[in-house]
C-alpha positions in Angstrom: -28.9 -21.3 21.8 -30.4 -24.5 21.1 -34.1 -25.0 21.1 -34.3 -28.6 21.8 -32.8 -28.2 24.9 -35.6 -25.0 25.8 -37.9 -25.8 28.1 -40.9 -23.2 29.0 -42.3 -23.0 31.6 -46.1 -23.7 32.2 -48.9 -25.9 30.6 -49.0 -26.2 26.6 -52.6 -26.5 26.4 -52.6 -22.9 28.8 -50.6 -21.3 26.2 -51.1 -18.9 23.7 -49.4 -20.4 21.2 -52.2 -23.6 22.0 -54.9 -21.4 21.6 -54.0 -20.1 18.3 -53.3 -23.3 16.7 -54.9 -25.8 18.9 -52.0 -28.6 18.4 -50.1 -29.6 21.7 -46.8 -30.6 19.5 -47.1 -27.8 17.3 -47.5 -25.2 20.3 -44.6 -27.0 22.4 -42.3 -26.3 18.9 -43.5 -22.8 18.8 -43.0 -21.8 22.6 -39.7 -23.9 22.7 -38.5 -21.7 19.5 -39.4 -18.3 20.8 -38.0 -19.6 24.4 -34.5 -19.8 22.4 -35.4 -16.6 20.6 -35.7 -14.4 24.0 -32.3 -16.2 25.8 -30.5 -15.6 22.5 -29.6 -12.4 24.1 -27.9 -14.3 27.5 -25.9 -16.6 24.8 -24.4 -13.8 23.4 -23.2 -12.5 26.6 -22.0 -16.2 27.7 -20.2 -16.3 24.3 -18.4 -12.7 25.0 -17.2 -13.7 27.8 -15.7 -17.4 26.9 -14.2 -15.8 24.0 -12.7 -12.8 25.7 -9.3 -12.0 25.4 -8.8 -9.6 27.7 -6.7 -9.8 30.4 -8.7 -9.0 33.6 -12.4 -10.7 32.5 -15.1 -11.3 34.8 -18.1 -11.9 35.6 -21.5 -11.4 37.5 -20.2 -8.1 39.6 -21.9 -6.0 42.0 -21.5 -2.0 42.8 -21.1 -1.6 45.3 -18.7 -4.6 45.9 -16.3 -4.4 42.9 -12.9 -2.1 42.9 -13.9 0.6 40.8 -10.8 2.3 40.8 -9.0 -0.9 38.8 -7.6 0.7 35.8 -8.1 -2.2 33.3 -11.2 -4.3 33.4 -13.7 -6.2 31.4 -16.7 -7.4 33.3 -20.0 -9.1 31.5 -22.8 -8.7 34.0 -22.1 -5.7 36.3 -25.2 -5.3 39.0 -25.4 -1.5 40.6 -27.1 -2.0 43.5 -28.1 1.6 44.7 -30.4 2.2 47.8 -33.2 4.3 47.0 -33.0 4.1 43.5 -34.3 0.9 41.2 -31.4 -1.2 40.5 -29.5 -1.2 37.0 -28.2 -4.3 35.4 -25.0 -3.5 32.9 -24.5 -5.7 30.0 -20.9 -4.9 29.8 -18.5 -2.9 31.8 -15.2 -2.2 30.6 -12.8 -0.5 32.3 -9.5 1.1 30.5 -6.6 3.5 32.6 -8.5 7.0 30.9 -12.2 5.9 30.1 -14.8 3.9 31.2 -17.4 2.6 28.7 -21.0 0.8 30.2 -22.9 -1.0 27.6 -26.1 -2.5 26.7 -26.1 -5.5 23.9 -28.2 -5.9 21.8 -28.6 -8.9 19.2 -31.1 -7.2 16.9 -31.1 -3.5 15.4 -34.7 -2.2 15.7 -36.7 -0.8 18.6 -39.6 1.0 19.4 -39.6 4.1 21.0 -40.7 3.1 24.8 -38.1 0.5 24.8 -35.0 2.6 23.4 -35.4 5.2 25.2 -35.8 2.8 28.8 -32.4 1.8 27.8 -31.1 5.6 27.2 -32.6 6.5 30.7 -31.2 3.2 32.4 -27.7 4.0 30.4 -27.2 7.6 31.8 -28.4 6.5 35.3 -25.4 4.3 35.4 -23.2 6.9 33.8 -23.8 9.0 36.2 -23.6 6.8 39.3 -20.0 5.2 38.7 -19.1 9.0 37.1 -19.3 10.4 41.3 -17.9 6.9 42.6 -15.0 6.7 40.1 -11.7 8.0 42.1 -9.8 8.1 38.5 -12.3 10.7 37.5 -12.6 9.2 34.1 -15.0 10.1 31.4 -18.4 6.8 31.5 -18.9 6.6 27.6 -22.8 4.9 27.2 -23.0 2.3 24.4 -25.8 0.6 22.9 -24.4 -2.4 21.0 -25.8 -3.6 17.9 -24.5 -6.8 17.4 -25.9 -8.0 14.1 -25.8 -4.7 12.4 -23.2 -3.6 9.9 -24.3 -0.5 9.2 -25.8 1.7 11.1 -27.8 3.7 8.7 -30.0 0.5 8.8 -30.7 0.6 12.6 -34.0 1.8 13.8 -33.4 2.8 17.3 -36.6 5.0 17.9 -35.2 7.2 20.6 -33.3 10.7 19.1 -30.9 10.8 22.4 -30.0 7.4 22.0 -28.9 7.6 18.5 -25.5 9.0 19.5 -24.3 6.1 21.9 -25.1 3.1 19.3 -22.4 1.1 18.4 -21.4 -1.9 15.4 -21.1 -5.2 16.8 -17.5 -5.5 15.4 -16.5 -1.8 16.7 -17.8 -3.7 20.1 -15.0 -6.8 19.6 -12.4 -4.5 18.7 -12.3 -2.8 21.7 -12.6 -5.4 24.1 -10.7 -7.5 22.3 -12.9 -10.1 21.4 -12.8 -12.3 17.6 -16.2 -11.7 16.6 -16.1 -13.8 14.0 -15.2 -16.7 16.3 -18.5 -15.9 18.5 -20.9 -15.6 15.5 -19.2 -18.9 13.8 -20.7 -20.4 17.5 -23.7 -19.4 16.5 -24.1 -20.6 13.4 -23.2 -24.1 14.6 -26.5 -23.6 16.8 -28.4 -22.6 13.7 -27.7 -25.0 11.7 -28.9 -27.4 14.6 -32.1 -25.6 15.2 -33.1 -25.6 11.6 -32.3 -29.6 11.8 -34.1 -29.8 14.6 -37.0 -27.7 13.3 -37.2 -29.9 10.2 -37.6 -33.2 12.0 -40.4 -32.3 14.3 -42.6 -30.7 11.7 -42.0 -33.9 9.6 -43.3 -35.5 13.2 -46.1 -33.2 13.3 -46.9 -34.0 9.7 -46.9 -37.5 9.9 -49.3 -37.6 13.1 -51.6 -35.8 11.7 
């Protein structure tokens, strides 16, 4: 994700970022940086599925509305629409001939305790839901992927019942089927951009000042 191309939304001089340093240019860098920061998330699940290998991959799916009883499929963005209920948005579907697994990505490796266990509730809600629609009658296995993270003793992923269903980013890849080293090599190319980028604006800022 690249920052110079990041373009929030709104007034500079009505941000907070304005108010707390009282610069237009340095404000605009900040909220343009943190605008990257929050779609980094979205990139990764672009990335995933321009890299994916598998056979049937798709994308932006709806339940009702996709064949659930397909025995091999890999779907980035899966929608379940269900009447009465609030509306869960799936990461990453992936369905194989004796399981199905639902997951949730995640590009960094801590979280607080509200917003773990919102993803544990929104997880089994899902589970659940394709578990009494599937006519295969396959086991729904909820992940929570942590991309980034090689180890999970390192995680901090404040929610006890959601401790079980965390995965490694590269356990993630290998069962998909994606090269993960090919996605975060992407990445780095953006990096290496931003910090360019960063560099030469604050020697802007610097100089105007």
């Amino acid at each position: 994700m690249l920052i110079e191309n990041r373009e929030p939304k709104g007034e500079v001089r009505d941000s907070g970022y304005y108010r707390a340093v009282g610069d237009v240019a340095i404000a605009d860098l900040l909220r343009k940086t943190q605008s990257a920061v929050i779609a980094n998330g979205n990139e990764l699940e672009k990335l995933i599925f321009k890299y994916s290998k598998h056979p049937i991959t798709l994308r932006d799916q709806k339940l009702p509305g996709f064949n659930l009883s397909q025995k091999q499929a890999f779907v980035v963005q899966m929608r379940i629409e269900n009447p009465g209920s609030k509306n869960i948005a799936l990461d990453c579907f992936l369905a194989t001939p004796d399981r199905i697994f639902i997951f949730e990505m995640k590009d960094g490796m801590n979280f607080d305790t509200k917003k773990s266990a919102g993803e544990v509730v929104s997880l089994k809600r899902a589970a659940a839901y394709l578990k009494e629609r599937d006519v295969l009658s396959r086991p729904v296995i909820p992940k929570i992927v942590l991309w980034n993270c090689e180890d999970l003793s390192f995680s901090s992923f404040k929610c006890k019942e959601g401790v079980q269903m965390l995965m490694l980013g590269q356990e993630f890849a290998k069962l998909v089927g994606i090269d993960k080293k090919t996605v975060d090599e992407q990445r780095v190319l953006d990096r290496n951009i931003n910090r360019a980028y960063i560099i030469s604006r604050m020697k802007e800022i610097v100089e105007a000042a």
